[in-house]
DSSP file (Angstrom, degrees, kcal/mol; ACC not computed):
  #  RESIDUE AA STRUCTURE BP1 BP2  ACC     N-H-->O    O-->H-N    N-H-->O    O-->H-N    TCO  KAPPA ALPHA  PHI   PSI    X-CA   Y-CA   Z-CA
    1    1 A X              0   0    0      0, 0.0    29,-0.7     0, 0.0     2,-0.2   0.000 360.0 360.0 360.0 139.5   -6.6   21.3  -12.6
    2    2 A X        -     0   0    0     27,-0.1     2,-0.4    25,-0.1    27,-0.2  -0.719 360.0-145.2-109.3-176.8   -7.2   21.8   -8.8
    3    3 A X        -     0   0    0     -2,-0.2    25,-0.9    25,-0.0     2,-0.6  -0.916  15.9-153.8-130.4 149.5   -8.8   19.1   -7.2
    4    4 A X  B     -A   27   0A   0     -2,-0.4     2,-0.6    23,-0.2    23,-0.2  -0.894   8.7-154.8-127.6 126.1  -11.6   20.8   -4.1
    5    5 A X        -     0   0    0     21,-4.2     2,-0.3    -2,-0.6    -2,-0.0  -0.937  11.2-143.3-132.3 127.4  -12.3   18.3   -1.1
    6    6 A X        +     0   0    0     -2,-0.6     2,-0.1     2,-0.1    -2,-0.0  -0.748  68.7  44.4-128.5 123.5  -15.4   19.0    0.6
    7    7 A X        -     0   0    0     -2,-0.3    16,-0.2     2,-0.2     3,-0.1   0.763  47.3-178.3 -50.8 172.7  -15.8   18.7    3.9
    8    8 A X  S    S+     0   0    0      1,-0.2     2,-0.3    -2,-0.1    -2,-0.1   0.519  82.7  18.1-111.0  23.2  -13.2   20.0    5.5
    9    9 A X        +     0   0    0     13,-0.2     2,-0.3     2,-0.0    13,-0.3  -0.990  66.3 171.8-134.8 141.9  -14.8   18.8    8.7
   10   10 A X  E     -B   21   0B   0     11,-1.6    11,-1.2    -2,-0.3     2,-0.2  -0.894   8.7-173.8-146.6 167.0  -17.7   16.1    9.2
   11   11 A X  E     -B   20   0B   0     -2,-0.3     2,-0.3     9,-0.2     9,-0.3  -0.897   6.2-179.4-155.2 143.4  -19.0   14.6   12.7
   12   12 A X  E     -B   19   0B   0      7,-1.7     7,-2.2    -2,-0.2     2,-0.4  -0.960   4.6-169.8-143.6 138.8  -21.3   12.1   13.5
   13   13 A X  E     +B   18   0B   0     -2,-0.3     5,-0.2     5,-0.3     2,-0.2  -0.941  15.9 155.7-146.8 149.9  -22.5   10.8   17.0
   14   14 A X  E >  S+B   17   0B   0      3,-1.8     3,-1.8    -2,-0.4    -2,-0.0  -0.925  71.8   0.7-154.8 122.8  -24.5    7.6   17.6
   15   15 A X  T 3  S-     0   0    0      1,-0.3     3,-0.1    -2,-0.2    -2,-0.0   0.732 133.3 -52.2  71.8   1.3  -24.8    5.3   21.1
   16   16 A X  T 3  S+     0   0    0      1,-0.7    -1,-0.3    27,-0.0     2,-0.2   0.620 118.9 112.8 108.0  10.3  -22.1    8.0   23.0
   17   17 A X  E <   -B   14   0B   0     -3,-1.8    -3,-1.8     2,-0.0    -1,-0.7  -0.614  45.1-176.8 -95.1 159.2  -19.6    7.6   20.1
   18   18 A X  E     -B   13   0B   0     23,-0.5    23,-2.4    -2,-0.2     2,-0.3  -0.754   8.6-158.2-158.4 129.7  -18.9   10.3   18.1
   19   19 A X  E     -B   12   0B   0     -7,-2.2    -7,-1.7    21,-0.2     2,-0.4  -0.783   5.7-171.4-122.5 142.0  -16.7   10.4   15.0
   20   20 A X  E     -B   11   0B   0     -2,-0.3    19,-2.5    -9,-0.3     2,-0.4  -1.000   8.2-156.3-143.5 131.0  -14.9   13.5   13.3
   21   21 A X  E     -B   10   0B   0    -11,-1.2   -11,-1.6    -2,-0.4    17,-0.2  -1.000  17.4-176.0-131.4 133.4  -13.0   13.6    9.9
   22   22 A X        -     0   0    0     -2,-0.4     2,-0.4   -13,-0.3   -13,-0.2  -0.741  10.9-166.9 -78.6  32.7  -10.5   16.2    9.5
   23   23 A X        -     0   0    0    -16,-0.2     2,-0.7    -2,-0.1    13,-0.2  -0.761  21.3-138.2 -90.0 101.1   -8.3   17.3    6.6
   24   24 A X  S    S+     0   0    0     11,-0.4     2,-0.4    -2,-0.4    12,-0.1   0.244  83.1  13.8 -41.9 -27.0   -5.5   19.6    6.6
   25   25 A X        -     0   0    0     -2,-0.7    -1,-0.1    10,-0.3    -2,-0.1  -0.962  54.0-150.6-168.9 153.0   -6.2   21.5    3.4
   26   26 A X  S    S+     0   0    0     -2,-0.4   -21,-4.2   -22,-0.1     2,-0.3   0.792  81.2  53.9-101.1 -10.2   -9.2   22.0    0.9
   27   27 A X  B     +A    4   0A   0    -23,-0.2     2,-0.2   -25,-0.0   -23,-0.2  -0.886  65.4 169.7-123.7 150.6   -7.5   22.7   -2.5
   28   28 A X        -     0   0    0    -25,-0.9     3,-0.1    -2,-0.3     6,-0.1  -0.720  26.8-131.3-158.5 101.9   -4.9   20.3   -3.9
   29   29 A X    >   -     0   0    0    -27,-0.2     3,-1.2    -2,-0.2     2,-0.2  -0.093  47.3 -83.4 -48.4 151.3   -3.1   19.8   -7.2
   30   30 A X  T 3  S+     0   0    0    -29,-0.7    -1,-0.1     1,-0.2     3,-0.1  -0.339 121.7  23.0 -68.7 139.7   -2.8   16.5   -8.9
   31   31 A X  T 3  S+     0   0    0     53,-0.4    -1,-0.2     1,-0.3    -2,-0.1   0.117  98.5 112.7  93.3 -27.2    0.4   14.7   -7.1
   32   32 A X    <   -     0   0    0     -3,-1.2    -1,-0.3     1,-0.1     2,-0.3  -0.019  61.2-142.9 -59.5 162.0   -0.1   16.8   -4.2
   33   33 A X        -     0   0    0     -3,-0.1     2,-0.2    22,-0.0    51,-0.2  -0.851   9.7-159.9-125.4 163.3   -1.2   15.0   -0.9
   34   34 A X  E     -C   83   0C   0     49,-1.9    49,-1.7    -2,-0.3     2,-0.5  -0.887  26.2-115.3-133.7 170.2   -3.9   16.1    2.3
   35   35 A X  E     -C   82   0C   0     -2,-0.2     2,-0.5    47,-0.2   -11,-0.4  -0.965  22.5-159.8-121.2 140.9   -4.0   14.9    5.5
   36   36 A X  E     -C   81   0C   0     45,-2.7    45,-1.9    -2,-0.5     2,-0.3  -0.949   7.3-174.1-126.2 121.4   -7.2   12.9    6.8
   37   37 A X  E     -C   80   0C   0     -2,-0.5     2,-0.5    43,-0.3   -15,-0.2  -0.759   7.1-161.4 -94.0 152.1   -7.6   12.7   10.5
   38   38 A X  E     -C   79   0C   0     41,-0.7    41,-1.6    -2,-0.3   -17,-0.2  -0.938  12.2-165.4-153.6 132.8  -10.8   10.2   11.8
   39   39 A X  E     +C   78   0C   0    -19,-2.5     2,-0.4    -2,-0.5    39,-0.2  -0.417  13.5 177.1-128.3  34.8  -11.4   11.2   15.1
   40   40 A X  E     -C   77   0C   0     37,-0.6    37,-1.1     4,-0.2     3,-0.5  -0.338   4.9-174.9 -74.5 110.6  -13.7    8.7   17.4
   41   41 A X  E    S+C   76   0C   0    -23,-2.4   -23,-0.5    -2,-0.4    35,-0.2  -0.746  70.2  34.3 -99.3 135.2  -14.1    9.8   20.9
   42   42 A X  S    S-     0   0    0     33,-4.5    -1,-0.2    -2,-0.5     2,-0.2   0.570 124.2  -4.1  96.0   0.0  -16.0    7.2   23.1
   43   43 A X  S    S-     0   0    0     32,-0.9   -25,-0.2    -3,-0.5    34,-0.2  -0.476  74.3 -87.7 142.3 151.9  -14.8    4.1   21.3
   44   44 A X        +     0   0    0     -2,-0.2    -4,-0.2    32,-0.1    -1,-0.2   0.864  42.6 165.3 -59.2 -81.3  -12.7    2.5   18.6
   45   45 A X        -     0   0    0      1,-0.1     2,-0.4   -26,-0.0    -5,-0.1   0.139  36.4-102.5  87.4 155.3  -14.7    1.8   15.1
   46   46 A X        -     0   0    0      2,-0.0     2,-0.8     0, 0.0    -1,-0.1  -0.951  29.4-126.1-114.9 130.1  -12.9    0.9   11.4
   47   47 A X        -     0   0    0     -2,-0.4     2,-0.4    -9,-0.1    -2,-0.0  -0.800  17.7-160.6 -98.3 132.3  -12.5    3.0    9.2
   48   48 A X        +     0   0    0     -2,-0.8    -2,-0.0     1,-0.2     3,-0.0  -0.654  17.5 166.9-115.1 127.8  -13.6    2.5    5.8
   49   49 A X    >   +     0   0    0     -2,-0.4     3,-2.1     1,-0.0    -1,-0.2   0.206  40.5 120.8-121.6   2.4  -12.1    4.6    3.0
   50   50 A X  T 3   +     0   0    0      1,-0.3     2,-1.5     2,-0.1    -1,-0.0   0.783  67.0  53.3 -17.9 -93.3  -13.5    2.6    0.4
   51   51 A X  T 3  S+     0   0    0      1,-0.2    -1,-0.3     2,-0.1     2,-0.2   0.178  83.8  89.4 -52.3  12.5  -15.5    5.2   -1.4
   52   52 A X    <   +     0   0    0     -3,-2.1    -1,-0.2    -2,-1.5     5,-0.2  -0.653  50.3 153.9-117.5  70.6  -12.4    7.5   -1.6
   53   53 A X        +     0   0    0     -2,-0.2    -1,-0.2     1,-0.2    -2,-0.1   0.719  61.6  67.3 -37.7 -44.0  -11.3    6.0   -5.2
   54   54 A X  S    S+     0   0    0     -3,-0.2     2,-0.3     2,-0.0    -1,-0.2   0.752  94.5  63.8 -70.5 -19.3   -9.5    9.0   -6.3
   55   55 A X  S    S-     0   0    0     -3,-0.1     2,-0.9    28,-0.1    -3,-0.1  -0.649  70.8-136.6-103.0 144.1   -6.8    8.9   -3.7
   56   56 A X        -     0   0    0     -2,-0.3    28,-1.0     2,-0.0     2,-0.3  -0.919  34.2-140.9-109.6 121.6   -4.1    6.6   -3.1
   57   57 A X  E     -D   83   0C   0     -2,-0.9     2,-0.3    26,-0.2    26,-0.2  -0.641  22.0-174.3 -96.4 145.2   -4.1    6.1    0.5
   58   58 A X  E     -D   82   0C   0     24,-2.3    24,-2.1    -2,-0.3     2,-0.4  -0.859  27.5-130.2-128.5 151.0   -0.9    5.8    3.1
   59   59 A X  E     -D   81   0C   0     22,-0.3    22,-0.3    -2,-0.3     3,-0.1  -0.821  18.6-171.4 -25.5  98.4   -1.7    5.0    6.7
   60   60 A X  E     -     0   0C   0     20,-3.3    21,-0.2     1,-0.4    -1,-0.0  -0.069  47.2 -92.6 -91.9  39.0    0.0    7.2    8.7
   61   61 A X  E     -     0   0C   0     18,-0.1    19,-3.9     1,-0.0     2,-0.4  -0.068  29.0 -96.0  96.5 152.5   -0.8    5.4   12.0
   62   62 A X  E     -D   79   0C   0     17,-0.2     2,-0.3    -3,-0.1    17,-0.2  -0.973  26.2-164.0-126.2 140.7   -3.3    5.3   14.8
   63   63 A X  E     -D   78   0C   0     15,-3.7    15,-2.3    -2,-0.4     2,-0.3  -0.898   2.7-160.4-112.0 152.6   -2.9    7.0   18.1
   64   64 A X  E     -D   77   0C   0     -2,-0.3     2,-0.3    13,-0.2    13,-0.2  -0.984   7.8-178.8-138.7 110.8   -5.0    6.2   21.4
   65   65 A X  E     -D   76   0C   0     11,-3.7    11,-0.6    -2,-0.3     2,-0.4  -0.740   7.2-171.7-109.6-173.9   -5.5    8.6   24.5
   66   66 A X  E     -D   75   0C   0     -2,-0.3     2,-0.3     9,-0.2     9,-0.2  -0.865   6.8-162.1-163.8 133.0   -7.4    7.5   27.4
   67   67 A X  E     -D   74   0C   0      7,-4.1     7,-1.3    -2,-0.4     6,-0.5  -0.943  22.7-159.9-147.3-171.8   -8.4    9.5   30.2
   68   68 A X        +     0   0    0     -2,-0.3     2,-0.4     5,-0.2     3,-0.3  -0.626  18.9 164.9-140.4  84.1   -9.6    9.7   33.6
   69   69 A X  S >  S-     0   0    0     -2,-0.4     3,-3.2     1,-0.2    -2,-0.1  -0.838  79.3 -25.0-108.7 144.3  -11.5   13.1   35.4
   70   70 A X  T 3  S-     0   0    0     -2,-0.4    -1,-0.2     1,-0.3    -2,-0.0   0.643 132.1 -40.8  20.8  58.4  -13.3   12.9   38.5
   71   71 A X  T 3  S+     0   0    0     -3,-0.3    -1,-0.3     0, 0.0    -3,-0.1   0.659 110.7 122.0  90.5  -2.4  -14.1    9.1   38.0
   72   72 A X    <   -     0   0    0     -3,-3.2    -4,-0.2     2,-0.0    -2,-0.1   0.479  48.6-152.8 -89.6 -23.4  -14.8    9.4   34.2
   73   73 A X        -     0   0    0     -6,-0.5     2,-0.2     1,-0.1    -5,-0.2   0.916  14.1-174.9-153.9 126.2  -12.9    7.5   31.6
   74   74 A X  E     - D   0  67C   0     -7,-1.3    -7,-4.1     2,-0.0     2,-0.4  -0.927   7.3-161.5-136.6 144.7  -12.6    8.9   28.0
   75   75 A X  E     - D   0  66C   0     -2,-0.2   -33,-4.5    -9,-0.2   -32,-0.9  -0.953   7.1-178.1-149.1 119.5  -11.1    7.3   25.0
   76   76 A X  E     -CD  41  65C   0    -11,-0.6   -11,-3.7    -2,-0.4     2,-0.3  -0.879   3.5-177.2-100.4 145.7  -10.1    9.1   22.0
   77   77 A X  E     -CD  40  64C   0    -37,-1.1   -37,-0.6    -2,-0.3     2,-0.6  -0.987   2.7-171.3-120.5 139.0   -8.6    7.4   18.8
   78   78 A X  E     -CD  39  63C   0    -15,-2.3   -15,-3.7    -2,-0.3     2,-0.5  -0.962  10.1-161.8-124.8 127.3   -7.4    9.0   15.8
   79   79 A X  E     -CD  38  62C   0    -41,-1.6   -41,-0.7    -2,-0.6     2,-0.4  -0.935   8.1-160.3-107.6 136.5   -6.5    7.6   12.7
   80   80 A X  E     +C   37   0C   0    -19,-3.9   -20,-3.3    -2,-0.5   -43,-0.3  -0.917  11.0 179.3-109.1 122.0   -4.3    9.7   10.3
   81   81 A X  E     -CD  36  59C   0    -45,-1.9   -45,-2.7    -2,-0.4     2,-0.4  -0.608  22.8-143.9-112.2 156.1   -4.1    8.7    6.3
   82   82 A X  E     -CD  35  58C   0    -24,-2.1   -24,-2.3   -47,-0.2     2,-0.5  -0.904  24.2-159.2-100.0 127.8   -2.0   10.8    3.8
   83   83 A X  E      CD  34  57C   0    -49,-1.7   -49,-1.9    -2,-0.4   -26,-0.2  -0.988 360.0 360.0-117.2 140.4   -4.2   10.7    0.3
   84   84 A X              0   0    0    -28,-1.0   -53,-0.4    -2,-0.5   -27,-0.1   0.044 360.0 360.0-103.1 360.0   -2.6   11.4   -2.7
């Protein structure tokens, strides 16, 4: 049975934040894993995976860039999950 995950991109911007979730592939067999990126540019936010029941979810870490053009200061964080 293959299992179809829909999007495989989403965005949402609110208040100069804007959040993007990501996943590495759209068809997946049972046992198989994807990879979930959450993408928030403009500031940190938690992410809530509650409603994704079907998966058992691993962490795989959060990264943080910050940067600085002509006087500007931007901050991306991504968190990356493995779902199974």
């Amino acid at each position: 049975m293959n299992g179809v995950l829909a999007p495989v991109g989403w965005a949402a911007e609110a208040s100069g934040v804007s959040v993007s979730a990501l996943v590495d592939r759209r068809h997946i067999q049972p046992g198989e894993s994807v990879r979930l990126r959450v993408v928030v540019n403009g500031g940190d936010g938690v992410v809530d995976l509650a409603p994704l029941t079907d998966f058992d979810i691993h962490s795989q870490g959060t990264a943080t860039q910050i940067s600085m053009i002509n006087m500007k200061t931007t901050r991306q964080v991504t968190h990356t999950y493995q779902l199974i």
